[in-house]
C-alpha positions as CSV (number, residue, x, y, z in Angstrom):
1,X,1.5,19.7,21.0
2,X,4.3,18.0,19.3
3,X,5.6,19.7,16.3
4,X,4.3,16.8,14.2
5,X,0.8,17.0,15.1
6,X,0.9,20.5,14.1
7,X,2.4,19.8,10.7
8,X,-0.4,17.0,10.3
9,X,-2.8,19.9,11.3
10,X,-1.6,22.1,8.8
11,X,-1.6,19.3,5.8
12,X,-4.8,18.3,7.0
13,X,-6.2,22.4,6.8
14,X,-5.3,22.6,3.4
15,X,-8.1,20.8,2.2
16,X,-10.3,21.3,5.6
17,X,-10.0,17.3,6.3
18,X,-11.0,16.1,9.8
19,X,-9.0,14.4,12.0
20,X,-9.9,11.0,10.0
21,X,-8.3,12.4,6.7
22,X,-12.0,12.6,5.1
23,X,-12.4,15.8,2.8
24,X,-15.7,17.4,3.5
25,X,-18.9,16.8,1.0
26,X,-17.5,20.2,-1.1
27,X,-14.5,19.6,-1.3
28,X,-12.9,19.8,-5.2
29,X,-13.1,16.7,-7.3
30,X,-9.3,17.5,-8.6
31,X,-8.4,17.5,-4.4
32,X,-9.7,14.1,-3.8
33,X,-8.5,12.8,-6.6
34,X,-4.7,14.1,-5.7
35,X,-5.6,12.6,-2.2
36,X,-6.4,9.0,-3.6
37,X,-3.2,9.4,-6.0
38,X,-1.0,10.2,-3.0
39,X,-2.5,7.1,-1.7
40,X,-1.8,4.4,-4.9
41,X,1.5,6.1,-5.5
42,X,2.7,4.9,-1.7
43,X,1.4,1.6,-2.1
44,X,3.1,1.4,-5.6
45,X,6.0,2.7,-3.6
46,X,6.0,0.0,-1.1
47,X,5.6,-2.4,-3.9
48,X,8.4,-1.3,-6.2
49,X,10.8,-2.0,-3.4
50,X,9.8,-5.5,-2.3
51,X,10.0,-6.4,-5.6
52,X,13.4,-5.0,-5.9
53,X,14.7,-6.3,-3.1
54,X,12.9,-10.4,-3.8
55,X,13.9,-10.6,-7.7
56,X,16.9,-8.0,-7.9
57,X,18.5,-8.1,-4.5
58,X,22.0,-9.3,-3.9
59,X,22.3,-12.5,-1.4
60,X,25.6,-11.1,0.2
61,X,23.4,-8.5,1.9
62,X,20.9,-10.9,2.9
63,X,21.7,-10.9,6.7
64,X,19.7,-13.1,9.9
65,X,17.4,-16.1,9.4
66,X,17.8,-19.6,10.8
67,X,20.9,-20.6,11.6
68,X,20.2,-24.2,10.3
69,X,18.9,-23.4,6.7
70,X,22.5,-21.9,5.4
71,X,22.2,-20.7,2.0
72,X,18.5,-21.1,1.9
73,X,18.3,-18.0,4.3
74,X,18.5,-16.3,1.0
75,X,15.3,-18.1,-0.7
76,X,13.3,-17.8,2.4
77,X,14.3,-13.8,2.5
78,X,13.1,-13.7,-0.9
79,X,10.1,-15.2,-0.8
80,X,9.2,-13.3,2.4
81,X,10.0,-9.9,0.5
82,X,7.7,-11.3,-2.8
83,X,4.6,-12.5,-0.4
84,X,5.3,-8.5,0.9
85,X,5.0,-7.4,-2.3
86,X,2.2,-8.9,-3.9
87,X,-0.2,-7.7,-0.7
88,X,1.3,-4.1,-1.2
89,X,0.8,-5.0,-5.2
90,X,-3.0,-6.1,-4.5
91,X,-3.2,-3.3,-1.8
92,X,-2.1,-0.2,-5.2
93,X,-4.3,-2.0,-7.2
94,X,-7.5,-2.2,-4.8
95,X,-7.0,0.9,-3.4
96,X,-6.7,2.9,-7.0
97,X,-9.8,0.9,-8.6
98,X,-11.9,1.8,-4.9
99,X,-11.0,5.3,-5.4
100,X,-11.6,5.6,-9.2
101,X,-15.6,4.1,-8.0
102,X,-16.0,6.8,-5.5
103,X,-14.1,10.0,-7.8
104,X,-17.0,8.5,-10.5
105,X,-19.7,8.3,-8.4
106,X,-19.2,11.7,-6.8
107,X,-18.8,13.5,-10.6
108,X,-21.2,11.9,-12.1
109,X,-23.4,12.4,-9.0
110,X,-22.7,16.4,-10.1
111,X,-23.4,16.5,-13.4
């Protein structure tokens, strides 16, 4: 076993997940809600940069595309990096709204 897997294995025994990352039925409201804010924040992550990189990023380090477009390279790179971002923008925003539903459901499901 790779030294990874046991790393993931050790993560993973912290809360008692299974090998698909689900926390079992007892597990603390306060854990899954860390595990679905672990979750947004990377999303938001991924989204922060691409949006960085298509409104902020400097041209000169722009490098590749089609030979035949020139300067437009830099347009095409930026719209390429702003389509990324708007899935991983969607992706935060779907992902923190499905795990708000199921953190609800579950406490009020308690009380």
């Amino acid at each position: 076993m790779c030294r990874f897997a046991r790393r993931r294995r050790r993560i993973q025994g912290l809360g008692r997940a299974d090998a698909t990352a689900e926390l079992p039925a007892d597990a603390p409201l306060w854990m899954r809600a860390a595990q679905y804010l672990v979750g947004v924040t990377l999303f938001m992550g991924f989204a922060v940069l691409g949006t960085w990189v298509a409104v902020w990023g400097e041209a000169q380090y722009f490098s590749g595309g089609l030979p035949f477009l020139g300067t437009a390279n830099v347009s095409l790179a930026r719209i390429a990096f702003g389509f990324g971002a708007l899935i991983c923008w969607l992706a935060s925003v779907s992902y923190a709204v499905q795990g708000a539903r199921k953190l609800l459901r579950r406490a009020s499901r308690r009380n």
